[in-house]
N, C-alpha and C positions, 0 to 999 in steps of 0.2 A: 553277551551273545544273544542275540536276537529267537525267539523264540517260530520255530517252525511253526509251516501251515500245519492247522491240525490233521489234515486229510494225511499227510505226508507220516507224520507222529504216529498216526492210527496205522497207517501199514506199517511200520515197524514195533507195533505192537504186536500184528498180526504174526508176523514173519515169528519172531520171538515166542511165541505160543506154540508156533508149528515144530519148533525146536526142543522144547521140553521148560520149566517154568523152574527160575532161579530161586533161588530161599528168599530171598525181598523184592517186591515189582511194587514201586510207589507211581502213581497216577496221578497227576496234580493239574490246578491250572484254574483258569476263567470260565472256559468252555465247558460247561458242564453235559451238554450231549457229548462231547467227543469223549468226554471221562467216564459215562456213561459207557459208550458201545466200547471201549476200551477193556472196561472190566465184564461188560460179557462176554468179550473176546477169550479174555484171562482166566476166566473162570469154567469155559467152554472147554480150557485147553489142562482143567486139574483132572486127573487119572481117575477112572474109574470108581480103581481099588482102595481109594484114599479116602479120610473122613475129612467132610469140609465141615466149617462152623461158618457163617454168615454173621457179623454186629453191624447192627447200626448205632454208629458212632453218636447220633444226635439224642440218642437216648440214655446215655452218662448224665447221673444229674447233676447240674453243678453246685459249687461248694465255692465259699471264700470268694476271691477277688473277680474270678468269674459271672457268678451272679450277679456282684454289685455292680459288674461294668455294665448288665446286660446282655449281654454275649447270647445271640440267639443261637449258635453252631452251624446253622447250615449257611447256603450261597445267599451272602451278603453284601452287593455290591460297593455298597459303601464302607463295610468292615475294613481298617488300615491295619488291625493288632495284627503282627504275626503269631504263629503257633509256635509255643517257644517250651519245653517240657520243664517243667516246678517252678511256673508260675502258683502253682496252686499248694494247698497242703492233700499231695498225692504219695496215696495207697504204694506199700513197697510192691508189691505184688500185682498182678492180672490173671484173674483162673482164666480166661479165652487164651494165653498163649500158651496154657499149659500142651493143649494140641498139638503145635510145634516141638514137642517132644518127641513125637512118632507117632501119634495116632492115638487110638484109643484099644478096648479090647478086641473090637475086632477087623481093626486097620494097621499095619506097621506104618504108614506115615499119614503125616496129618496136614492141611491147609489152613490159614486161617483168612478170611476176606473180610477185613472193614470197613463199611458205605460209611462217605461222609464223619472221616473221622477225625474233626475239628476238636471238639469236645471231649473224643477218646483220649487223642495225642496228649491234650491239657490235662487232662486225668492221668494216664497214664505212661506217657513219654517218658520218666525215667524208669517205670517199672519195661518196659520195651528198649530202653539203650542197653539194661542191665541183661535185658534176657536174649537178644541178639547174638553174639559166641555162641550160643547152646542150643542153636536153631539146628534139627537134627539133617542128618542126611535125605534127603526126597521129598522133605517137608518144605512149606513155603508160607510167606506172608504177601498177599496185596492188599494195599493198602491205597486207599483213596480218599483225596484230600485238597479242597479246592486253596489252600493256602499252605506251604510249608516254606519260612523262612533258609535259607540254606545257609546261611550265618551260625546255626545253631549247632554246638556239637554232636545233638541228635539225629541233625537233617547229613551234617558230615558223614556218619556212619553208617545209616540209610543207602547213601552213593555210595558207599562204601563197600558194601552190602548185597547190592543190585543198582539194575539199572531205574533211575526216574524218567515216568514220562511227563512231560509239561503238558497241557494244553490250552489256548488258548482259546478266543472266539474269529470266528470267521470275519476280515474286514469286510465291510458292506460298502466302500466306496476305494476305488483305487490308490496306493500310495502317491503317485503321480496326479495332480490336480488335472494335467492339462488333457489327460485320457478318459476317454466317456466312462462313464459311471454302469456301465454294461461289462465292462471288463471286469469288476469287482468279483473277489475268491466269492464272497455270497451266489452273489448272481451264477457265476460259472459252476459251484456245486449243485443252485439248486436247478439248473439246466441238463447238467449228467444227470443226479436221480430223477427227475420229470422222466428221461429218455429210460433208463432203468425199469420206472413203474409202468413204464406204456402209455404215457401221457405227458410225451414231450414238446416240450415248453419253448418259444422264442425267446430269443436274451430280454427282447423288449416286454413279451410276459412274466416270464420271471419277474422283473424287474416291478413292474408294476404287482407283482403278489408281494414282493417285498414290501413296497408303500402302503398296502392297506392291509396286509396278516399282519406283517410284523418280520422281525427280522432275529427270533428263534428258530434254529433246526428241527427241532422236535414240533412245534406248529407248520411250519413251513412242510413237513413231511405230512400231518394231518392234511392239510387243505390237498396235498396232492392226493392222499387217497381220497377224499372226497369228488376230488373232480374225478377219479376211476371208478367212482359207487357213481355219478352221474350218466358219464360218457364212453365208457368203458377202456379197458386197455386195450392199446391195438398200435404195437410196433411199428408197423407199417405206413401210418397214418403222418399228414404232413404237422411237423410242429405248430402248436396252437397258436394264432397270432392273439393279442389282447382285445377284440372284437369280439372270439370264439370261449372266452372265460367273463364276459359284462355280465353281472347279473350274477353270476356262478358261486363268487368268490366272498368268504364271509367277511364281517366287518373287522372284529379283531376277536381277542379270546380274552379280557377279562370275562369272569364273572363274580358270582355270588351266592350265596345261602338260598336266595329267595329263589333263585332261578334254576338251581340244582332241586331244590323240595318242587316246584313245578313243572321241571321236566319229570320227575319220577311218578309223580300224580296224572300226569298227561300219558304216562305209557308212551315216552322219547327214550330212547335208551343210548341212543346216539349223544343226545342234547345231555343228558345225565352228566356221560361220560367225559362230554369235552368241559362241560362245564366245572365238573372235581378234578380235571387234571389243572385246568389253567388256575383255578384255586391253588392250589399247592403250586405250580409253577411261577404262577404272578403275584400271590397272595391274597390277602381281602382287605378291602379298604375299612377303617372304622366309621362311624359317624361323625366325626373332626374330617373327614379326607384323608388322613395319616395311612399309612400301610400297620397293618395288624400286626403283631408278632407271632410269629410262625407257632409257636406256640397256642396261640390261642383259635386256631385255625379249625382245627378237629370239633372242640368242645362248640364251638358258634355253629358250623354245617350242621355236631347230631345235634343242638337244642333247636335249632329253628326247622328242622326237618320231625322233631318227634311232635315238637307243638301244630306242624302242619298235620301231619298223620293222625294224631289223636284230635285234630277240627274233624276233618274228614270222618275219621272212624265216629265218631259222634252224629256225625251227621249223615251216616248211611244207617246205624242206629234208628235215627228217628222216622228215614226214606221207607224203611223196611216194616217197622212199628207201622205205617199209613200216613204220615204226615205229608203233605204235599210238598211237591218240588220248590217251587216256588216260593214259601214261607219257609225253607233250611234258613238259609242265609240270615233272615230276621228272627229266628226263634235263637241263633247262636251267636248273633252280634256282630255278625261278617258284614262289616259297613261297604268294606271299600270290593271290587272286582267278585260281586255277588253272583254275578253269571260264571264266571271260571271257576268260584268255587262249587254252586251246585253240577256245573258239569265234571267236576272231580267227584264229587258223591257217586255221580251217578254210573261212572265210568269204573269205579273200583269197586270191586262186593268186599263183603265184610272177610271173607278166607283171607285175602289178601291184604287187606287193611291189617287185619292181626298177625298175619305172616310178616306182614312188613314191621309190624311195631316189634317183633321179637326180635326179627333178624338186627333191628334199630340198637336192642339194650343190648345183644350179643356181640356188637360190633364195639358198644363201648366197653363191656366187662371185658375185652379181649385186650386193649388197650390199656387194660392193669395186669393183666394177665402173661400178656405175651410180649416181645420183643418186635415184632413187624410193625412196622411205617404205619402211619395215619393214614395213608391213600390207598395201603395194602386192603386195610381190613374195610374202607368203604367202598374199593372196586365189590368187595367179596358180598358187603350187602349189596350193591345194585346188582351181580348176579344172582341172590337170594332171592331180592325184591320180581326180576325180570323172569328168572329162569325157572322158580319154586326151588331153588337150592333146600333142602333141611336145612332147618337151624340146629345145632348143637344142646341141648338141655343142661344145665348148672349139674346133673348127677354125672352126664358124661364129660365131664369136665377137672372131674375129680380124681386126682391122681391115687 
C-alpha cells in the first residue's frame, strides 16, 4: 500500500492526540520533518500530571555487529539494514521503560518518547517486545524511528500495540510527467505555508525557491522566514512573483566549521545558527569530499571553534598589552585573511573571548555528562556566547 501524503498522515496524528494518546504511537518514515512536527504533536498531547522521560536513541553505544557494519544510527539515506531486534548481543533489560510502569513517585502514569531510535531498537528491541503486555494503564510509548522493518515480529507487535505513522518525503515533481512541475505536493505545500507566514508565494516562486534552497521542509521554512525578517508579513499583499525574491534568496545551506567559528566571531547570530543547523542536517564534508560521520561532527565544530577562540583571545591579549593592530596577525602567524582576523580581535573584548572559551569546554563536558543532542547543547553556547547566558561551574555540576 502506497504510503500517504505526509501532510495528510500529520493531521491524523493531530486528530489522534486531540483524543487521548494510546500506550504505543510509532512514527516512522523518510521524512524526517514530518516525523519531527509529528512527535511534537505527540508529545504536546502527554497529560500534564504524567512523568515523561525523553532518549535519544542515537546515543546507545554500539556493541558487536553494529559497530563493525558502521552503522551511524541516525537518517541515512543510503542505510538499506532494517531494524531488526537481537541482531546484536542485547541487554535483557531497559531501565527507560521501567516508567511505563506507572510513573514514578510522584506521578501514577508515565510516558516514555524516543528521538531517533535506530540504535535503541538494536539495543534493545527484545528487552521492549518482552516489556509491552506490562505497559500500565494511562501510560504510553512514542517512539520515533526513520526505519522499522514491519516483517519483524517486534515491528508486528508494535501494530499490535498502537497505531504506526509512516512518513514519507514530499514528491518535488509530479507523478504524472505530462503535468507542469508547479503542481508538485512540494511546490503546493510550500505555497500554503508562504500564504500562512504572510509572505505568499507564486507557484512559479515557490518553485524557483525550490531550485536554488533546496528541497528540505525545514530549510524551505527558513528561507520563508527570512524573506518575513526582510519584507515583512502582510496578508493582504499580492503573492510574490519570482522578480520580487532576485537577489532575496540564499544560495543553499551547506556549511561548515570554519564558517560557523566566523560567524560567532563576527557577532552574526543569524549566520551561526543556520549555519550549526545545516551542519547536523546536511553534515560536514571531510577533506577527501566524503560526507563525515555524524559522529564526528560535534568533536571537528568545538576543536576548530576553540582553536579559533583561543587565536583571538591571544590576540586581543596582545591588542590590549599595546601591541598594534596591524602587526596581530604577523606576531601570531595568521598568514592567510589577516584583515578578518584583526577585525575579530578587535570587535571581541577579552569578557567575551573568555566567556566564550568557558561556555566552549561546558558545552563539551556536557556531552559526557548529559543525554541531549550535539546541536542541543551548541544552540545553548551560541546563546551563551550571544546573549551572556552564565555558564554552569564544574562545583555546580556536582550531584
Amino acid at each position: 500500500m502506497a504510503v500517504p501524503n505526509p501532510q495528510h498522515e500529520l493531521e491524523r496524528v493531530r486528530q489522534l492526540a486531540k483524543k487521548g494518546l494510546p500506550a504505543v504511537v510509532v512514527v516512522c518514515g523518510a521524512g524526517a520533518y514530518f516525523r519531527g512536527e509529528a512527535i511534537t504533536a505527540l508529545l504536546a498531547a502527554v497529560p500534564a500530571d504524567a512523568e515523561l522521560r525523553t532518549v535519544d536513541g542515537q546515543q546507545v553505544p554500539l556493541r558487536g555487529l553494529a559497530a563493525a557494519d558502521g552503522d551511524s544510527g541516525g537518517d541515512d539515506p543510503g542505510g538499506e539494514e532494517p531494524v531488526i531486534a537481537g541482531t546484536l548481543e542485547t541487554p535483557a533489560s531497559c531501565p527507560e521503560l521501567e516508567v511505563l510502569r506507572g510513573g514514578g513517585l510522584f506521578a501514577r502514569r508515565g510516558f516514555l518518547c524516543v528521538r531517533r531510535g535506530e540504535r535503541w531498537l538494536r539495543c534493545y528491541g527484545a528487552a521492549l517486545q518482552a516489556f509491552l503486555p506490562r505497559i500500565a494503564a494511562g501510560c504510553g510509548l512514542l517512539l520515533e524511528t526513520q526505519k522499522l522493518d514491519k516483517r519483524t515480529r517486534l515491528a508486528k507487535e508494535l501494530l499490535a500495540a498502537g497505531p504506526v505513522f509512516e512518513f514519507r518525503e514530499l514528491y518535488d515533481s509530479p507523478f504524472d510527467r505530462t503535468r507542469s512541475p508547479l503542481e508538485a505536493e512540494l511546490v503546493q505545500w510550500l505555497v500554503d505555508r508562504s500564504r500562512s507566514l504572510g509572505v505568499a508565494l507564486q507557484p512559479e516562486t515557490a518553485f524557483v525557491l525550490l531550485a536554488q534552497v533546496g528541497k528540505s521542509p525545514a530549510e524551505l521554512l527558513a528561507e520563508l522566514g527570512r524573506l518575513r525578517d526582510q519584507l515583512g508579513a502582510d496578508p493582504a499583499r499580492r503573492p510574490l512573483a519570482p522578480d520580487d525574491v532576485r537577489g532575496r534568496l540564499s544560495c543553499g545551506f551547506e556549511s561548515t566549521p570554519f564558517e560557523f567559528a566566523e560567524a560567532v566571531l563576527a557577532g552574526d547570530r543569524r549566520r551561526a545558527v543556520r549555519s550549526l543547523r545545516a551542519m547536523f542536517d546536511h553534515g560536514v564534508k571531510s577533506r577527501d569530499g566524503r560526507a563525515m560521520d555524524q559522529g564526528g561532527v560535534f568533536p571537528f565544530i568545538t576543536s576548530w571553534l576553540f582553536q579559533s577562540l583561543a587565536l583571538v583571545h591571544e590576540g586581543r591579549l596582545l591588542l590590549d598589552s599595546g601591541t598594534s593592530a596591524r602587526d596581530l596577525a604577523g606576531k601570531l602567524g595568521v598568514n592567510n585573511f589577516g584583515d578578518r582576523f584583526t577585525e575579530q580581535v578587535r570587535n571581541n573584548p577579552l569578557p567575551r573571548l573568555r566567556h566564550g572559551l568557558l561556555a566552549l569546554l561546558h558545552c563539551q563536558r556536557m556531552l559526557r555528562l548529559s543525554s541531549e543532542e550535539p546541536v542541543v547543547l551548541l544552540e545553548r553556547f551560541v546563546a551563551q556566547w550571544f546573549d551572556g547566558v552564565p555558564v554552569p561551574t564544574a562545583r555546580e555540576l556536582e550531584w
